[in-house]
C-alpha positions as CSV (number, residue, x, y, z in Angstrom):
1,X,33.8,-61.3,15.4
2,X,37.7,-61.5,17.3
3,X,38.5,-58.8,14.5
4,X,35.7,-56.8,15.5
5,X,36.5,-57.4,19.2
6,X,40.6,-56.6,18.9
7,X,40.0,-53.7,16.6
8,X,40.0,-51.7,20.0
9,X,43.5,-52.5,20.5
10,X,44.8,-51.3,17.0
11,X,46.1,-47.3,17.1
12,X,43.0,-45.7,15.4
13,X,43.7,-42.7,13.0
14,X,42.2,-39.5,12.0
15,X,43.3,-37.9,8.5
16,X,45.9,-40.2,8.8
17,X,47.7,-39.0,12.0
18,X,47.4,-41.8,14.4
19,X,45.9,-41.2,17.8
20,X,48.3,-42.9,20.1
21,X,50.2,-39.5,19.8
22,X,47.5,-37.4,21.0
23,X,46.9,-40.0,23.9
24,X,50.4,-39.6,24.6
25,X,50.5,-36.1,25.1
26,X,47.1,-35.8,26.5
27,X,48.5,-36.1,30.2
28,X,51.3,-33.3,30.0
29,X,48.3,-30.7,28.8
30,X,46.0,-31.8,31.7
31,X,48.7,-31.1,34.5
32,X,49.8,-27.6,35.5
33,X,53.2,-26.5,34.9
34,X,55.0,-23.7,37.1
35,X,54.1,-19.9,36.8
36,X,54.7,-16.9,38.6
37,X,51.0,-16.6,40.3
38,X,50.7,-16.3,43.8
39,X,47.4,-18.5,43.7
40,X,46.0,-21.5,41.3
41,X,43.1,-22.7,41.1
42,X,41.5,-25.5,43.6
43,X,42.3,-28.3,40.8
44,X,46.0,-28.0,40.5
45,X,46.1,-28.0,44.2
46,X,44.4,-30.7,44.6
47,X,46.6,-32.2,42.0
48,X,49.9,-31.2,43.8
49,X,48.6,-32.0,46.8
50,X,48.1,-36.2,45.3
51,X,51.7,-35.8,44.1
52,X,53.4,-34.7,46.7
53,X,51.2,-37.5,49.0
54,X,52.3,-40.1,46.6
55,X,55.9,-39.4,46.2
56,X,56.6,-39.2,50.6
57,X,54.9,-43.0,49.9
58,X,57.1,-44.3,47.4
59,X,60.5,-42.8,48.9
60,X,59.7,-43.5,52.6
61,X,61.0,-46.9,52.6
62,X,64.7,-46.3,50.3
63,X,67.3,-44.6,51.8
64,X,68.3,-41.1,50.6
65,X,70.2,-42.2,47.5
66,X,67.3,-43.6,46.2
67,X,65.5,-40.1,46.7
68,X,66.8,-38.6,43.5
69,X,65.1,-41.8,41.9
70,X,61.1,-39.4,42.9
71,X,61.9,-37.4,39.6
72,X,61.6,-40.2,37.0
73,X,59.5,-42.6,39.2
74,X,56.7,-39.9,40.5
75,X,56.2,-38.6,36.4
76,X,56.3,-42.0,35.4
77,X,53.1,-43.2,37.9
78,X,50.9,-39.9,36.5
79,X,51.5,-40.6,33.2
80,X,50.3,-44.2,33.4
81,X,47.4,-43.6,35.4
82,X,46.1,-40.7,33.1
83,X,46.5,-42.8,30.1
84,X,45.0,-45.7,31.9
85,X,41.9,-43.1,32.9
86,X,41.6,-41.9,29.5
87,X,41.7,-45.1,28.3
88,X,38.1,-45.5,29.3
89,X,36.6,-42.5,28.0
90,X,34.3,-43.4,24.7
91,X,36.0,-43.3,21.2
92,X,39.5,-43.0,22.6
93,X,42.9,-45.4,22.1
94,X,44.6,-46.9,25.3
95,X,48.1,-47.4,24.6
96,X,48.7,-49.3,27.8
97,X,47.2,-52.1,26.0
98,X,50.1,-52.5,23.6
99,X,52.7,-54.6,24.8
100,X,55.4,-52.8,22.9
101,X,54.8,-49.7,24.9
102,X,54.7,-51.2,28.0
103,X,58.3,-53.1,28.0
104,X,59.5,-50.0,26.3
105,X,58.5,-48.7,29.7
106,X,59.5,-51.6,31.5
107,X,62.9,-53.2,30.4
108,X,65.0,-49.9,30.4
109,X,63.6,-49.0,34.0
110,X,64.5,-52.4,35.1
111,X,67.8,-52.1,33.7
112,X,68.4,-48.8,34.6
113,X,68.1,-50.5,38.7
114,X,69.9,-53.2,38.1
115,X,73.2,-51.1,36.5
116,X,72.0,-49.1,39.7
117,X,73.1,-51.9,42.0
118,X,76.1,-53.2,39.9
119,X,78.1,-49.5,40.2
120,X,77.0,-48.9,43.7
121,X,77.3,-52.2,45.5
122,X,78.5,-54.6,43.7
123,X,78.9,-57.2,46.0
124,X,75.1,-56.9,47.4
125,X,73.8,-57.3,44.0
126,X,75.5,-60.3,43.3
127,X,74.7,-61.1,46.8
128,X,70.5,-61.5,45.6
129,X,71.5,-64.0,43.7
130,X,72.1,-66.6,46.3
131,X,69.9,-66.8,49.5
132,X,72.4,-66.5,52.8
133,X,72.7,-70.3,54.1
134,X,72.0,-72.3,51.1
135,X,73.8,-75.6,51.1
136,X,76.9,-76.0,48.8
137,X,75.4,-78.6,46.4
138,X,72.6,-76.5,45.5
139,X,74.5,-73.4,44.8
140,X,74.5,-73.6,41.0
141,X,70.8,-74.4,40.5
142,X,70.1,-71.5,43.2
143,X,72.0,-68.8,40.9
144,X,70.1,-70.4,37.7
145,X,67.0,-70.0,39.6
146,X,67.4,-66.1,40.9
147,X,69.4,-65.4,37.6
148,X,66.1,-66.4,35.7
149,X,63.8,-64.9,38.2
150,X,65.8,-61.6,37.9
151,X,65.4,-61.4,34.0
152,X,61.3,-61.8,34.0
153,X,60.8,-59.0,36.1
154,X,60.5,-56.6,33.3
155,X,58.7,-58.7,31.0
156,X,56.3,-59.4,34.4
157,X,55.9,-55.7,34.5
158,X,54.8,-55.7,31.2
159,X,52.7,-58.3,30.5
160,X,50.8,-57.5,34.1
161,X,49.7,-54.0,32.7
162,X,49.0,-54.9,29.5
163,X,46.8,-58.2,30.5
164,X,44.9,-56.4,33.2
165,X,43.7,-53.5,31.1
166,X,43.0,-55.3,27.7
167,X,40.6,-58.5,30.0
168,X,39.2,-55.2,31.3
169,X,38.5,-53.4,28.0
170,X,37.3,-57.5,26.1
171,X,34.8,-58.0,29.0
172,X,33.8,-54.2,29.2
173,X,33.0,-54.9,24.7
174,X,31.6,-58.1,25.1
175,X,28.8,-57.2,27.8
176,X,27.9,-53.7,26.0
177,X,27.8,-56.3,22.4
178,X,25.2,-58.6,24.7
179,X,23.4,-55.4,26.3
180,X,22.9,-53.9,22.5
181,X,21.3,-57.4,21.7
182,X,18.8,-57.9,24.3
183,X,18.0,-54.4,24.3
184,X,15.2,-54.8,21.9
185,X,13.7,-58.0,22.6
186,X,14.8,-59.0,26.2
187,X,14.0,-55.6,28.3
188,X,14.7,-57.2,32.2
189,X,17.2,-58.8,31.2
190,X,19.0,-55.9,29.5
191,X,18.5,-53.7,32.6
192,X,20.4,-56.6,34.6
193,X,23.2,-56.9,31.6
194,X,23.3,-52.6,32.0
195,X,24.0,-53.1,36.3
196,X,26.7,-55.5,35.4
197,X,28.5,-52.9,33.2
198,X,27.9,-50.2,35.1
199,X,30.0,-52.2,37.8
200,X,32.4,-53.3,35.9
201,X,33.2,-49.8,34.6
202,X,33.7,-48.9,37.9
203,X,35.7,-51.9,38.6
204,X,38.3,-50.9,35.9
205,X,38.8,-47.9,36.7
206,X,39.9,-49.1,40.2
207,X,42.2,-51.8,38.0
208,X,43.6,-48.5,35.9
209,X,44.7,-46.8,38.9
210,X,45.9,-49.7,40.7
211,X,48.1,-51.1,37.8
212,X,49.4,-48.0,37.6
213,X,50.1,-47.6,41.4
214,X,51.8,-51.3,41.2
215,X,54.2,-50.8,38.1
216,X,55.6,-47.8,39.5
217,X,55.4,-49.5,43.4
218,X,57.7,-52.6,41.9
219,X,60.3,-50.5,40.0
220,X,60.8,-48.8,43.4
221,X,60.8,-52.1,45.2
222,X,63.9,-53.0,42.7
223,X,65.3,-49.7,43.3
224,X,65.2,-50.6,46.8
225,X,67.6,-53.7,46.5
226,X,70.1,-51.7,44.9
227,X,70.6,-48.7,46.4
């Protein structure tokens, strides 16, 4: 039954090419790229129009060194919520669900911020690491404290996206494993188990987009303190 359950998880394969590849390059066929047209269509305006929304959000607070940060942050955000979206589509492999990608994603990101801070201000970034009045005695255990705090944010980032989408796809299997099983004998009931999911689909695909919308919103956040 857990095998049955975490086979979802596991990169599925056709003819032997595994499908976390197509997944992967799903989301740079689905976007336009530039051409010489005067006019697209409505959908890649529409598109644009998201992008462009999104990235005057995510730059308005930094200053405008951080700016240049829009063209790895703003591909970064579409590419996890397509593959989030997709995700959800029947027959299909989420690989936001494997931890491996994710902190891929996450740790050089983080990294990349915090080398960020250390060439540009040194002094300020070394500065995080011990709150502005603390008393003398508890200096030490202060540094220990932000030093640890500083080296979980990228496996935080991780483990958040990863957690969120795989509870979402368990619960999503379990309750369609239940609906197939009362389907027969239990007809009432089934109807009520079929509401349920029905929510709940719609419920994780608000979590997809919003996990998304979060991993990118805290790698600016740390951008933020270092530039």
């Amino acid at each position: 039954m857990n095998l049955t359950l975490f086979n979802q998880f596991m990169s599925p394969q056709i003819l032997g090419i595994p499908l976390i590849t197509l997944a992967l390059l799903t989301p740079s066929i689905m976007f336009p790229t530039q051409n010489n047209r005067w006019l697209t269509n409505r959908l890649s305006t529409l598109q644009l129009w998201a992008i462009n929304l999104f990235t005057k959000h995510l730059m308005l607070p930094m200053n405008k060194t951080g700016h240049k940060w829009s063209i790895i942050l703003t591909p970064l955000m579409v590419l996890l919520l397509t593959i989030n979206l997709l995700g959800l589509l029947p027959y299909t492999f989420t690989p936001t669900t494997q931890l491996s990608m994710n902190m891929g994603l996450a740790i050089p990101m983080w990294m990349a911020t915090v080398l960020t801070g250390f060439r540009n201000q040194l002094t300020t970034s070394l500065g995080h690491l011990l709150p502005e009045g603390t008393p003398t005695p508890l200096t030490p255990i202060l540094i220990m404290i932000e030093t640890i705090s500083l080296f979980i944010r990228p496996l935080a980032l991780g483990v958040r996206l990863t957690a969120n989408l795989t509870a979402g796809h368990l619960l999503i299997q379990l309750i369609s494993i239940a609906l197939l099983a009362l389907l027969k004998t239990m007809t009432t009931l089934s109807v009520l188990t079929m509401t349920i999911l029905l929510l709940l689909t719609v419920l994780e695909l608000a979590v997809a987009m919003i996990q998304a919308y979060v991993f990118v919103l805290l790698l600016s956040l740390y951008l933020q303190e270092n530039t």
